[in-house]
PDB file of N, CA, C and O in Angstrom, chain B, residues numbered from 101:
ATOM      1  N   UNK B 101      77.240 -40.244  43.535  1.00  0.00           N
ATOM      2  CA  UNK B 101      78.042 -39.771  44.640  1.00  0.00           C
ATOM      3  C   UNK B 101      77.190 -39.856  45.914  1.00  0.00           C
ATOM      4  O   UNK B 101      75.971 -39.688  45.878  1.00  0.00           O
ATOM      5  N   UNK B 102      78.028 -40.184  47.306  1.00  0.00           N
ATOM      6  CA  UNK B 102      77.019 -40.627  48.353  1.00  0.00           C
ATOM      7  C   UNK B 102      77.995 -39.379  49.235  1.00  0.00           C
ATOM      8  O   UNK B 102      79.213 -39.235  49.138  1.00  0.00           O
ATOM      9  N   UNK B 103      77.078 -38.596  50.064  1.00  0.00           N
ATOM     10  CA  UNK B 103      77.006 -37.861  50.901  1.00  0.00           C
ATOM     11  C   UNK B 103      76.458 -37.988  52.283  1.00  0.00           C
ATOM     12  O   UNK B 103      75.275 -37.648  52.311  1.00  0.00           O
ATOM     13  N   UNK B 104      76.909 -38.351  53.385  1.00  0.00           N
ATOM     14  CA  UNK B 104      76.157 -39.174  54.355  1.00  0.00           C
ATOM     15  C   UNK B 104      75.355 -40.049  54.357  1.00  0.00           C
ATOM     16  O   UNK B 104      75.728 -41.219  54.272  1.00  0.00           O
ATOM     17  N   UNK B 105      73.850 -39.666  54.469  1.00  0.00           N
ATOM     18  CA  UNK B 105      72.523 -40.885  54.205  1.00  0.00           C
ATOM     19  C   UNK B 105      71.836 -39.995  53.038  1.00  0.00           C
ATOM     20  O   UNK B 105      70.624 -40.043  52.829  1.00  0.00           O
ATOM     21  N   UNK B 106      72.511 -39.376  52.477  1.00  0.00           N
ATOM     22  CA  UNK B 106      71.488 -39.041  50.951  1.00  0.00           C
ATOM     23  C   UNK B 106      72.184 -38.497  49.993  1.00  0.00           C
ATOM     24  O   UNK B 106      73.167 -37.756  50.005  1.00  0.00           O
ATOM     25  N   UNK B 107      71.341 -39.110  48.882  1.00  0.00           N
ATOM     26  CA  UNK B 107      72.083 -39.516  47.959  1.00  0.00           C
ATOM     27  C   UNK B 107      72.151 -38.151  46.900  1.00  0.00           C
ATOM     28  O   UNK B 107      71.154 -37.453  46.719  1.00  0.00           O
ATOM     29  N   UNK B 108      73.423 -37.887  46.254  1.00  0.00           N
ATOM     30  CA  UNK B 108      73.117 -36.142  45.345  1.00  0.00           C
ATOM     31  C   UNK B 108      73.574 -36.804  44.001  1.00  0.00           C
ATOM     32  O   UNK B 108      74.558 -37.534  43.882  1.00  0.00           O
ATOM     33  N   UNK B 109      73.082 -36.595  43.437  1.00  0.00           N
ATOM     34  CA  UNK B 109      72.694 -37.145  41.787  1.00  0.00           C
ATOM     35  C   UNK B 109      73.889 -35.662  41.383  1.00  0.00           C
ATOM     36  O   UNK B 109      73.522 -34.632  41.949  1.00  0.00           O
ATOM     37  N   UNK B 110      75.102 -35.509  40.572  1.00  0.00           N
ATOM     38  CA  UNK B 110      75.591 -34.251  40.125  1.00  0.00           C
ATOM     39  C   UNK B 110      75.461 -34.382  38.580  1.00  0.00           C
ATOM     40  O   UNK B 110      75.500 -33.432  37.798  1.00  0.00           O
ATOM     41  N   UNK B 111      75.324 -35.499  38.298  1.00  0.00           N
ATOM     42  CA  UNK B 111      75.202 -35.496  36.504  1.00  0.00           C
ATOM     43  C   UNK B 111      74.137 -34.950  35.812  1.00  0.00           C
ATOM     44  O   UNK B 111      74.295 -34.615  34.638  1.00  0.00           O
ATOM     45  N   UNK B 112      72.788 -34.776  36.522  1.00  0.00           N
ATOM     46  CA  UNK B 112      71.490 -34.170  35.688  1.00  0.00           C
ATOM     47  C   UNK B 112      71.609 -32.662  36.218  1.00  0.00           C
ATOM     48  O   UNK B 112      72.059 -32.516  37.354  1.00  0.00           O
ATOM     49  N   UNK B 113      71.408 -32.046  35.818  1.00  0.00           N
ATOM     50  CA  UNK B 113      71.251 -30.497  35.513  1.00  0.00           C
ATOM     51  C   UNK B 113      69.755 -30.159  35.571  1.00  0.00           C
ATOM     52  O   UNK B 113      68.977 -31.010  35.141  1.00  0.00           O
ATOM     53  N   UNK B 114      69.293 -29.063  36.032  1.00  0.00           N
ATOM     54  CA  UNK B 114      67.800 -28.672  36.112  1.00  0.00           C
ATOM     55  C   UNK B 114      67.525 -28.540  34.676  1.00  0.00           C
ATOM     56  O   UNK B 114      68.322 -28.401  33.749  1.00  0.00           O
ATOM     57  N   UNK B 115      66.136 -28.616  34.668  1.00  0.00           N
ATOM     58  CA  UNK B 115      65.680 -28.497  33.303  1.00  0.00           C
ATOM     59  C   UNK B 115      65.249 -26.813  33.338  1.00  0.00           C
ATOM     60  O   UNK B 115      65.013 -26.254  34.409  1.00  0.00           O
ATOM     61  N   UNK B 116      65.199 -26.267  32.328  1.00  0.00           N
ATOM     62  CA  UNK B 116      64.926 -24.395  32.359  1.00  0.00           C
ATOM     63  C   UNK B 116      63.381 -24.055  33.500  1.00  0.00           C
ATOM     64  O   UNK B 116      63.330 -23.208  34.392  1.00  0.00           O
ATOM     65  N   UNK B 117      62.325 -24.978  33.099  1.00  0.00           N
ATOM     66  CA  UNK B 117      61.238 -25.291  33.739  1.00  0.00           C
ATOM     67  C   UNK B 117      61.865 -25.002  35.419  1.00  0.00           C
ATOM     68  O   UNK B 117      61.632 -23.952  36.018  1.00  0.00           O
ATOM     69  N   UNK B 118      62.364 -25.700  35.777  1.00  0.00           N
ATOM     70  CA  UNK B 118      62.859 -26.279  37.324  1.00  0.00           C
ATOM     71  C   UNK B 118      63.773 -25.293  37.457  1.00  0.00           C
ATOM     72  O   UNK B 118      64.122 -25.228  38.636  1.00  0.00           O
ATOM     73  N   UNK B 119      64.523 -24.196  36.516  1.00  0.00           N
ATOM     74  CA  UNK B 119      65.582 -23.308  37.378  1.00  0.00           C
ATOM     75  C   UNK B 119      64.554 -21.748  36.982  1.00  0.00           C
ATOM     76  O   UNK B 119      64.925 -20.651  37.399  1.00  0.00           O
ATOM     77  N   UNK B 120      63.321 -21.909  36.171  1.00  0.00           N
ATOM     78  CA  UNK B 120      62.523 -20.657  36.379  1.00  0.00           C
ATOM     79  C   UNK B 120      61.772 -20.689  37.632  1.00  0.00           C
ATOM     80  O   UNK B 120      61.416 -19.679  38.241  1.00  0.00           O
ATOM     81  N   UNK B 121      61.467 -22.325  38.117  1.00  0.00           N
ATOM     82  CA  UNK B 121      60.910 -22.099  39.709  1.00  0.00           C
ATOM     83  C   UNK B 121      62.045 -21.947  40.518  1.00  0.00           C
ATOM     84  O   UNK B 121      61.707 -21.080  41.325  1.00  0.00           O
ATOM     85  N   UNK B 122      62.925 -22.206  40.713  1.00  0.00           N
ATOM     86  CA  UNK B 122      63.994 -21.947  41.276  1.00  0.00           C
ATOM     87  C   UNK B 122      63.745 -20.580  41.572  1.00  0.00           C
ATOM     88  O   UNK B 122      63.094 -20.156  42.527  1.00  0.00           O
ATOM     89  N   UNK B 123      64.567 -19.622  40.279  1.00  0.00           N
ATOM     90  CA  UNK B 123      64.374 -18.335  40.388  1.00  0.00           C
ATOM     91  C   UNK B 123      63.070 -17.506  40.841  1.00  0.00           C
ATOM     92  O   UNK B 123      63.383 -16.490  41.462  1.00  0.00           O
ATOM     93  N   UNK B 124      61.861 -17.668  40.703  1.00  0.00           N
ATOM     94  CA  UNK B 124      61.000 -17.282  41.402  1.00  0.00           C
ATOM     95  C   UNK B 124      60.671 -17.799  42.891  1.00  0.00           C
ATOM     96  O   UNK B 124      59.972 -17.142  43.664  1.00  0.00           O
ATOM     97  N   UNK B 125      61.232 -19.012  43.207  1.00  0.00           N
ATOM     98  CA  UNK B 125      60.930 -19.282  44.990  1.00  0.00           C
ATOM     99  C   UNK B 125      61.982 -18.539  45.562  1.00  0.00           C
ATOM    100  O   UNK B 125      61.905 -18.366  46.778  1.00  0.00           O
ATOM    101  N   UNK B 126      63.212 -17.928  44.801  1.00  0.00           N
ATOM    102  CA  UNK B 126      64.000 -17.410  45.608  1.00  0.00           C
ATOM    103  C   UNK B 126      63.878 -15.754  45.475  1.00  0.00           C
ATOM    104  O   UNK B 126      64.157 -15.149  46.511  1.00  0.00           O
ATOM    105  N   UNK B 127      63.486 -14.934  44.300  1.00  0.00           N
ATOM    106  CA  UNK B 127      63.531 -14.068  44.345  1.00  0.00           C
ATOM    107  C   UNK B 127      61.652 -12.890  43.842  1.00  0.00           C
ATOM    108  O   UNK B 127      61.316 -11.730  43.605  1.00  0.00           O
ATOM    109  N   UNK B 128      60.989 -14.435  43.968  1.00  0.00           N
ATOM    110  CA  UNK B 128      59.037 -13.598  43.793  1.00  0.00           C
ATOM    111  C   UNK B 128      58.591 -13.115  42.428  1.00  0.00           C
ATOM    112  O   UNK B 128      58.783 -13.823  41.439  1.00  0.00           O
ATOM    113  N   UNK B 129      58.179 -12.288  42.368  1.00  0.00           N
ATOM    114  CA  UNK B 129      57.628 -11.453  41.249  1.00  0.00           C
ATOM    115  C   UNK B 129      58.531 -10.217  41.156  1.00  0.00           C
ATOM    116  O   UNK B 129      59.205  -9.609  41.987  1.00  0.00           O
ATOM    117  N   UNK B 130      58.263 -10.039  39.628  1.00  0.00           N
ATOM    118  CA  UNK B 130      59.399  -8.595  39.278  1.00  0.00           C
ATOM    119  C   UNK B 130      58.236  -7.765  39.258  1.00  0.00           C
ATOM    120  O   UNK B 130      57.079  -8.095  39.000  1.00  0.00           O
ATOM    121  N   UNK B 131      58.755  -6.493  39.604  1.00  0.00           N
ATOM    122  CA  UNK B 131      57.682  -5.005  39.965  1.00  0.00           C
ATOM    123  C   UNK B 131      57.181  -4.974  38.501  1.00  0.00           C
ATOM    124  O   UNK B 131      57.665  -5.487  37.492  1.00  0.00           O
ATOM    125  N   UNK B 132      56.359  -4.417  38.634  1.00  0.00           N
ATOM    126  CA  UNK B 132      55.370  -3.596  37.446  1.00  0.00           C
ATOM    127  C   UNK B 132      56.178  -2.436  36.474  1.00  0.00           C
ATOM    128  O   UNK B 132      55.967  -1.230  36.606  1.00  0.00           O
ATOM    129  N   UNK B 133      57.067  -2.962  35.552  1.00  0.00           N
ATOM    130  CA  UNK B 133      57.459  -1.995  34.303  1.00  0.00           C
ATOM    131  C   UNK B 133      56.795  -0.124  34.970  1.00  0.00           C
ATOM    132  O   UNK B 133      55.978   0.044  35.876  1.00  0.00           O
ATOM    133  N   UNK B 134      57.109   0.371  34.600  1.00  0.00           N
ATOM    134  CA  UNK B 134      57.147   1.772  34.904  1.00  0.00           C
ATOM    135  C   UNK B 134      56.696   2.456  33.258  1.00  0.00           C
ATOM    136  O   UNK B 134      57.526   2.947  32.493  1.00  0.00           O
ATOM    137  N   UNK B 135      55.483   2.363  33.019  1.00  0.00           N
ATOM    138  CA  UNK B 135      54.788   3.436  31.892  1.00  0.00           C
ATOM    139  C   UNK B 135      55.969   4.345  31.471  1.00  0.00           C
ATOM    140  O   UNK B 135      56.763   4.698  32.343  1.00  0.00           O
ATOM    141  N   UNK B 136      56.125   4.722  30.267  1.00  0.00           N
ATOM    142  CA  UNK B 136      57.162   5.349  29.495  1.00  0.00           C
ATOM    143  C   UNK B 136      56.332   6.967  29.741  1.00  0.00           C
ATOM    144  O   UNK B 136      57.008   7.979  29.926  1.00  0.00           O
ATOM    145  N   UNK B 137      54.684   7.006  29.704  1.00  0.00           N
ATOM    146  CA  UNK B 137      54.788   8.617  30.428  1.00  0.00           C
ATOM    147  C   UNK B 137      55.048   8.958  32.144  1.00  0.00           C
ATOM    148  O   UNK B 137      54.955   9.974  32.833  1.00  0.00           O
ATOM    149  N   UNK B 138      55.304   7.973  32.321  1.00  0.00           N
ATOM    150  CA  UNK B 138      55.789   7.961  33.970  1.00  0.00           C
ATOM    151  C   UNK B 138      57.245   8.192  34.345  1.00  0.00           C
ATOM    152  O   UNK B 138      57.483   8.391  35.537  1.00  0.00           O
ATOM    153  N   UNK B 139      58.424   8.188  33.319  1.00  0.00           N
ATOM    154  CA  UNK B 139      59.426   7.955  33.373  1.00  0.00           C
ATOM    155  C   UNK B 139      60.602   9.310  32.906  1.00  0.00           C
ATOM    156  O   UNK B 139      60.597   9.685  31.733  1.00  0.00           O
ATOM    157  N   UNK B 140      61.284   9.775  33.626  1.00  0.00           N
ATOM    158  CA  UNK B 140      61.709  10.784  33.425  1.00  0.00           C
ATOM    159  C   UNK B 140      63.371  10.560  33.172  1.00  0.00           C
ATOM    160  O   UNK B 140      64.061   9.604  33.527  1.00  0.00           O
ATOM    161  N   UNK B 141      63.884  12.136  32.216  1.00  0.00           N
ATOM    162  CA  UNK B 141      65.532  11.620  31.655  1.00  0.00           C
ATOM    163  C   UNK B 141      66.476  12.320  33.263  1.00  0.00           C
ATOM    164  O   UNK B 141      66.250  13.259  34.027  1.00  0.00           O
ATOM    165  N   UNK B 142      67.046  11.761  33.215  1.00  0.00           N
ATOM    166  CA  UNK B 142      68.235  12.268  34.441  1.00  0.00           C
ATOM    167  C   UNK B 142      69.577  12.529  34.053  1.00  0.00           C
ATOM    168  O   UNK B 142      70.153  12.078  33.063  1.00  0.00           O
ATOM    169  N   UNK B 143      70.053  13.350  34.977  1.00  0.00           N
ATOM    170  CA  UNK B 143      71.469  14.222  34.483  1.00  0.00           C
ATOM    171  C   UNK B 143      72.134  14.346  35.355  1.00  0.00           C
ATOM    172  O   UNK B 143      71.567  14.623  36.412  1.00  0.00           O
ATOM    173  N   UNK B 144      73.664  14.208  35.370  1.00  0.00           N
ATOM    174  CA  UNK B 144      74.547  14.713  36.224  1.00  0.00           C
ATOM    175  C   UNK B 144      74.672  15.894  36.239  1.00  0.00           C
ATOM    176  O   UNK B 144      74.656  16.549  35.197  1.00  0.00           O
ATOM    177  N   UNK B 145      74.800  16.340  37.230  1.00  0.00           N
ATOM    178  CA  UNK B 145      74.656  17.852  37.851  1.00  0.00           C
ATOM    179  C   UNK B 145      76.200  18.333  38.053  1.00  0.00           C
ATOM    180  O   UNK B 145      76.739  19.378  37.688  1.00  0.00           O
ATOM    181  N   UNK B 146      76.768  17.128  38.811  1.00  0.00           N
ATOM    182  CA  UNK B 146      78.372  17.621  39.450  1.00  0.00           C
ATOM    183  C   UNK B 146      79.353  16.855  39.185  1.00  0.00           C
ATOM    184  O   UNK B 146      79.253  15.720  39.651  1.00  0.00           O
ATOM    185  N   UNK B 147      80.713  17.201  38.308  1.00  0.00           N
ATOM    186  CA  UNK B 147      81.274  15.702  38.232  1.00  0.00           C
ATOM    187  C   UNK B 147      81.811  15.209  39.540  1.00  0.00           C
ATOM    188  O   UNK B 147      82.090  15.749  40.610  1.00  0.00           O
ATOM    189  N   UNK B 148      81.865  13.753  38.975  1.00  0.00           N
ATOM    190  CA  UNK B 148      82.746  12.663  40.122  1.00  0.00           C
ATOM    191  C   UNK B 148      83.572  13.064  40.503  1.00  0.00           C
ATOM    192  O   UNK B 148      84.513  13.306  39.747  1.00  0.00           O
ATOM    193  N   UNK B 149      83.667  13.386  42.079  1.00  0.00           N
ATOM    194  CA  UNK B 149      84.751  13.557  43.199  1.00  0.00           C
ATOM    195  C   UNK B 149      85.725  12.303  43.619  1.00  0.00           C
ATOM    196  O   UNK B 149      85.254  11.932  44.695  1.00  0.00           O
ATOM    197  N   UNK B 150      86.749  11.539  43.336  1.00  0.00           N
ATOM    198  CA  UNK B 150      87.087  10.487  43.844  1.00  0.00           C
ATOM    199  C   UNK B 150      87.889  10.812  45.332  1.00  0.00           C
ATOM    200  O   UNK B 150      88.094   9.910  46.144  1.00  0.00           O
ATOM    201  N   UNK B 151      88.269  12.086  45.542  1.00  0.00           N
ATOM    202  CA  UNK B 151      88.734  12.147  46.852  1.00  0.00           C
ATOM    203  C   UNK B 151      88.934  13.337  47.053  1.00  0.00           C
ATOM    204  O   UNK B 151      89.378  14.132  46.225  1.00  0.00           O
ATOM    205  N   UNK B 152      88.476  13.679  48.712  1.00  0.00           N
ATOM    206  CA  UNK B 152      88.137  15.253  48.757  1.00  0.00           C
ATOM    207  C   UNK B 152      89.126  16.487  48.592  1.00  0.00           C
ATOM    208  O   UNK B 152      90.175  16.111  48.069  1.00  0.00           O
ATOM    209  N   UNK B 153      89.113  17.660  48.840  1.00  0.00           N
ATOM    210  CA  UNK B 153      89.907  18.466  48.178  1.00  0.00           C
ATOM    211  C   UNK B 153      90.782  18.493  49.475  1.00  0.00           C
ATOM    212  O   UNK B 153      90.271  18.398  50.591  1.00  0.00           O
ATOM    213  N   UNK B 154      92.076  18.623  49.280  1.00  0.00           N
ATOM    214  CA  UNK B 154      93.255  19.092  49.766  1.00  0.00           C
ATOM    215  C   UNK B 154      92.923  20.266  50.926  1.00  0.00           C
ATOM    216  O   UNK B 154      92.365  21.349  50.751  1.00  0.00           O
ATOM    217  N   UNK B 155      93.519  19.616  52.319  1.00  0.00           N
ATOM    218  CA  UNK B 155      93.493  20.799  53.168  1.00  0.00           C
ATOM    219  C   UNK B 155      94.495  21.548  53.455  1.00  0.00           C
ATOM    220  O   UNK B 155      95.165  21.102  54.388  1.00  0.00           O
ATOM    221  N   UNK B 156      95.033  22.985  52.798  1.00  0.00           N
ATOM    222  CA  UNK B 156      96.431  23.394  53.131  1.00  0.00           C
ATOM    223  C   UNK B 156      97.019  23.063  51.756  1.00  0.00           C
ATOM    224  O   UNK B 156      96.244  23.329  50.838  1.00  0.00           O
ATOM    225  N   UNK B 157      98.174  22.559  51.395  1.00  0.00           N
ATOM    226  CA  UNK B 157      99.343  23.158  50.901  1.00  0.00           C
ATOM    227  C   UNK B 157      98.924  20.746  50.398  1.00  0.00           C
ATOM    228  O   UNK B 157      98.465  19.903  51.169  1.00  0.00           O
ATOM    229  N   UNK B 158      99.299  20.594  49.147  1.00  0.00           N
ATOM    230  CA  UNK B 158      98.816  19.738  48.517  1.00  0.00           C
ATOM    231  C   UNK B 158     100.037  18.566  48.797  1.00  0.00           C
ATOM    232  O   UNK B 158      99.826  17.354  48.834  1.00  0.00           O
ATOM    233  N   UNK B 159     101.614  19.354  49.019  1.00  0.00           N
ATOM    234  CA  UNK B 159     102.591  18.025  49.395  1.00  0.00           C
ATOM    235  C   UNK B 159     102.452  17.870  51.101  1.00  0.00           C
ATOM    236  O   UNK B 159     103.219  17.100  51.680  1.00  0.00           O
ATOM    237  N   UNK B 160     101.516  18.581  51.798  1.00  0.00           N
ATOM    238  CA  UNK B 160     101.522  18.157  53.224  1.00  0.00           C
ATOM    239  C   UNK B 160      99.726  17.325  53.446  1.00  0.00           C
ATOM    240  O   UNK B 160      99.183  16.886  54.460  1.00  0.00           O
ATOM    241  N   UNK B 161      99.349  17.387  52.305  1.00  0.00           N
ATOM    242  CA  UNK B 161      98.034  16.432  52.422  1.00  0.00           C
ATOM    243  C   UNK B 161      98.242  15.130  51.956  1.00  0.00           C
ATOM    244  O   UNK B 161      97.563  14.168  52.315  1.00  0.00           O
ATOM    245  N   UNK B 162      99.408  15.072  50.958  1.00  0.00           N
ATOM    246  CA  UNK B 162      99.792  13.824  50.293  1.00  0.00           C
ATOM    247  C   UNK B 162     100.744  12.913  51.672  1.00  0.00           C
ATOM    248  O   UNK B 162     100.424  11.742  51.878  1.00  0.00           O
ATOM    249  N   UNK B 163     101.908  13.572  52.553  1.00  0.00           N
ATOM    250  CA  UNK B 163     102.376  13.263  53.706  1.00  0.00           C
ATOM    251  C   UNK B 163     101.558  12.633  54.432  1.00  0.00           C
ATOM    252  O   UNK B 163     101.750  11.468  54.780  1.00  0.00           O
ATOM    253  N   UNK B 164      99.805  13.817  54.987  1.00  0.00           N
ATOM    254  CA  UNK B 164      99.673  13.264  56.100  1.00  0.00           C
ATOM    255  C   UNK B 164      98.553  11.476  55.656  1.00  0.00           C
ATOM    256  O   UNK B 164      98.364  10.528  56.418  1.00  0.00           O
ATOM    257  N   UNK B 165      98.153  11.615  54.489  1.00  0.00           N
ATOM    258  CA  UNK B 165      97.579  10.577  54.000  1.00  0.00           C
ATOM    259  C   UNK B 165      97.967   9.497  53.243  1.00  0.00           C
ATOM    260  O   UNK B 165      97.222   8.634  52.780  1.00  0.00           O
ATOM    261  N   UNK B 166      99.550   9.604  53.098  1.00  0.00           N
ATOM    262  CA  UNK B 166     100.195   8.342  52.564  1.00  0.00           C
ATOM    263  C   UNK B 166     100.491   8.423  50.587  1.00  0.00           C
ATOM    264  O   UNK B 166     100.757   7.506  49.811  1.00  0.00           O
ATOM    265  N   UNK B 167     100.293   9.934  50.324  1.00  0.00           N
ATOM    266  CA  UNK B 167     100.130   9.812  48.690  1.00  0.00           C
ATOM    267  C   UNK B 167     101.494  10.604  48.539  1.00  0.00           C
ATOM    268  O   UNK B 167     101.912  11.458  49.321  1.00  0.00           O
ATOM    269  N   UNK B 168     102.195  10.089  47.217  1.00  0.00           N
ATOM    270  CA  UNK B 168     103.645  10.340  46.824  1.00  0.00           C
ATOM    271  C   UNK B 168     103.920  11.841  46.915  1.00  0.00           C
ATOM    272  O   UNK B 168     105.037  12.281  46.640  1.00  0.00           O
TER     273      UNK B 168
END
């Protein structure tokens, strides 16, 4: 296939070699693993809010915001 004055080859595919440099010229070195005594368990504290609480009277919050 010809593209202006140069030429793009689409039938060969990178070899794994050529898309691991790929991936490292575009994205560097991965950070340093994090020691397992360095690493602590985490917890939800509060459940998920998807939308804040009702101001007033619940069929005039649904009115002024468009909900049935």
């Amino acid at each position: 296939m010809r593209r202006g004055s140069a030429m793009v080859d689409v039938g060969q595919p990178f070899t794994d070699d050529e898309y691991a440099f790929l991936r490292h010229a575009r994205f560097g070195e991965l950070p340093a693993a994090t020691p397992p005594e360095e690493r602590s368990a985490s917890a939800e504290t509060d459940p998920r809010r998807d939308r804040p609480e009702p101001a007033g009277e619940p069929q005039g919050w649904d009115l002024r915001h468009g909900g049935i």
